[in-house]
DRENNULO-293486 format. One record per residue (C-alpha): residue in three letters; x negated, y, z negated. Coordinates in steps of 0.5 Angstrom, whole numbers, plus 2048, in hexadecimal, padded with zeros to 3 digits. Layout:
alaXYZ/...
END
This chain:
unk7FD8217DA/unk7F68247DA/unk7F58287E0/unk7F18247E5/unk7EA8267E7/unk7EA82A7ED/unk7E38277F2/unk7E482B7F8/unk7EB82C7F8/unk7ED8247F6/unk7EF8237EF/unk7EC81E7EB/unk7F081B7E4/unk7EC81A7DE/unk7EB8147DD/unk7E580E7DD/unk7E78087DE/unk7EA8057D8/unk7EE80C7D8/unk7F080B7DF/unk7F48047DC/unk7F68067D6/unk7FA80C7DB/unk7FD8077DF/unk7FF8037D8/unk8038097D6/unk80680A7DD/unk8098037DD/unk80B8037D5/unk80F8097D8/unk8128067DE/unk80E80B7E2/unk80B8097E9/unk80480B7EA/unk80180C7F1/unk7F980B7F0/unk7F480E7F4/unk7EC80C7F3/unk7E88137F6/unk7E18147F7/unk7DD81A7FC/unk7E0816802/unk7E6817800/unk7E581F7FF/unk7E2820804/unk7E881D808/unk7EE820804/unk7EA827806/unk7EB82580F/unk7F282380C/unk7F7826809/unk7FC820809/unk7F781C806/unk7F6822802/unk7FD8227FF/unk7FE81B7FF/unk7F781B7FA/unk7FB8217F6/unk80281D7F4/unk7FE8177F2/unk8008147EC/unk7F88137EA/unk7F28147ED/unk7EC8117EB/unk7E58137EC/unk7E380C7F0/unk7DB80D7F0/unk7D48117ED/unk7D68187F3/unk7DC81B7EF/unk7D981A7E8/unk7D281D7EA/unk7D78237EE/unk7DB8237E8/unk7D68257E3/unk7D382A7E8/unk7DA82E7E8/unk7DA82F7E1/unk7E082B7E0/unk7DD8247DE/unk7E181D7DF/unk7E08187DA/unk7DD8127DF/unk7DF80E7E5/unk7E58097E7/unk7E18057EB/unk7E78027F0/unk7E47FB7F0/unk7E47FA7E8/unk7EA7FE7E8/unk7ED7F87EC/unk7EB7F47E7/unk7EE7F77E2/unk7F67F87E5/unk7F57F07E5/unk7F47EE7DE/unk7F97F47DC/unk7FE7F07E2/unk7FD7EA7DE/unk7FE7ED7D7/unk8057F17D9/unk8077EB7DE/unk8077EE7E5/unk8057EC7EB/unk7FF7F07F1/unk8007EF7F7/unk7F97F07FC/unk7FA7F4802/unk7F67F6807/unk7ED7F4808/unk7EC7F080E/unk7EE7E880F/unk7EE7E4809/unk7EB7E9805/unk7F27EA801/unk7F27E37FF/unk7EC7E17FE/unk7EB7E87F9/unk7F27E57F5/unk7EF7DE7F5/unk7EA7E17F1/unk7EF7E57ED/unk7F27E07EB/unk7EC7DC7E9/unk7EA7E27E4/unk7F17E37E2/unk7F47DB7E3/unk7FC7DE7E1/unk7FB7E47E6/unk8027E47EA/unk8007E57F1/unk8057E77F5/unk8037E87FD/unk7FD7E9800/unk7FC7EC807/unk7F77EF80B/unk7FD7F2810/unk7FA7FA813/unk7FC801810/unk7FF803817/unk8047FC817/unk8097FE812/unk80E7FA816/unk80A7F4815/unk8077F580E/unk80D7F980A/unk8127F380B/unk80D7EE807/unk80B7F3802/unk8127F4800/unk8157EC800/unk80F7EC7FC/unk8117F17F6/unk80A7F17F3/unk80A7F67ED/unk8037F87EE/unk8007F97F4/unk7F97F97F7/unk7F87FC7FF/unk7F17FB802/unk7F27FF809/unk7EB804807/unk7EC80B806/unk7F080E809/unk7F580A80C/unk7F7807805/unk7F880D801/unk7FD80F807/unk800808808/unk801808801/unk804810800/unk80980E805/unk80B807804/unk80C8077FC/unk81280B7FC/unk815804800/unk8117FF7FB/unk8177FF7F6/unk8137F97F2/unk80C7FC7F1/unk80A7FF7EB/unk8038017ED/unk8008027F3/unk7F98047F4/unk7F48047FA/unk7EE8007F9/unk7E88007FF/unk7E47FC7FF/unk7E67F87F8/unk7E97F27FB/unk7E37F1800/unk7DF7F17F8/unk7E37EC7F6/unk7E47E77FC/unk7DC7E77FC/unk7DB7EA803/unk7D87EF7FF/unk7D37EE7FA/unk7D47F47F3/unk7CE7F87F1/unk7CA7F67EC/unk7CA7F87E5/unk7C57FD7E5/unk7C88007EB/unk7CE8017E9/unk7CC8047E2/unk7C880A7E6/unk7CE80B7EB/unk7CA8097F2/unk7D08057F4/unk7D08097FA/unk7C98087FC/unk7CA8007FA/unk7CF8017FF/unk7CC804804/unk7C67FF804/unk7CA7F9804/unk7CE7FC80A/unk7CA80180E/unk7D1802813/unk7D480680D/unk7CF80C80F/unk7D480F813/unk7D981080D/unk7D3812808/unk7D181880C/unk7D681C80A/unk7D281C803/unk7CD820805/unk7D2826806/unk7D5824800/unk7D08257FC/unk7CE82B7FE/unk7D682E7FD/unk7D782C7F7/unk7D08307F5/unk7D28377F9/unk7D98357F5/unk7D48357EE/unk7D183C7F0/unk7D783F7F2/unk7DA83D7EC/unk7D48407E7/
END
């Protein structure tokens, strides 16, 4: 396996999209589980104040650059990835690859209702996806959740708690989900699918403004956006430290 990008001391595999799949494909084709994590500045910049979250990052079977930021970042540190893995197309993606290798999703987390409504549009997209469960549940509730997710045996599984409480849920409760084949935490993907969030035009995604789309939209998202600057300016004393 190549060795990962190194962002201010998180690890990013180099994979786009499409590459991110094909490495899923491979893992399942050899029986092998793997543990997704879609990352973006935000998360750096907790995995740097966290050093738990830090290892769980580390010992992730995949970790995908979810936007624009690490891309940028990537390229200013000499060692460039070939693109993004945008968690909400990514979602899409393990639907039509569940429906095409007959496993079933189950939609954890996301506010009440959402888990449903997302797979009902899933389901809409890929009429023989097998939906195992939905739950919008709490990461702090294992008591409640696991005992749903485990009688539901899902071999694929999307967990919607926000960053970073779904990497955590998902790093300690995995080891006990005998079943689940893939596991990936997916932000805000299922609000997207469930229609309470209106996608990024085109354009927009084309040029990587996500973020800035994002941020319009919802302006509450400043709080965790202000980290960015402080990213920014890491990453380019990281550049001249290392010319």
């Amino acid at each position: 396996m190549d060795r990962r990008v190194d962002i201010l001391g998180v690890g990013f595999d180099r994979v786009a999209l499409v590459d991110a799949v094909a490495r899923i494909e491979a893992c399942l084709d050899r029986g092998e589980r793997t543990f997704i994590i879609t990352a973006n500045p935000e998360f750096v910049m907790l995995c740097r104040e966290d050093p738990e979250l830090a290892s769980i990052a580390a010992g992730a079977d995949l970790v995908v650059p979810d936007g624009t930021g690490a891309v940028v970042a990537a390229r200013l540190l000499g060692d460039p990835l070939p693109g993004r893995a945008p968690g909400r197309l990514l979602v899409d993606r393990l639907a039509a690859l569940a429906t095409e290798r007959r496993l079933s999703i189950f939609l954890l987390g996301a506010a009440p209702g959402i888990a449903e409504r997302a797979a009902a549009t899933l389901r809409g997209r890929h009429p023989e996806l097998r939906i195992a469960g939905t739950y919008a549940g709490s990461a702090d509730d294992d008591a409640d959740v696991m005992p749903r997710v485990v009688a539901a045996a899902p071999d694929v599984l999307l967990v919607a708690f926000g960053m970073p409480k779904q990497e955590r849920w998902i790093a300690r409760n995995l080891p006990r989900l005998p079943s689940a084949r893939v596991a990936v935490g997916v932000g805000g993907s299922l609000d997207y699918l469930a229609g309470v969030a209106k996608p990024p035009p085109g354009i927009v995604h084309a040029i990587g403004l996500e973020w800035l789309w994002r941020l319009v939209r919802d302006p509450k998202r400043w709080r965790r956006q202000r980290v960015l600057p402080r990213f920014v300016a890491l990453v380019l004393l990281a550049r001249i430290r290392r010319r």
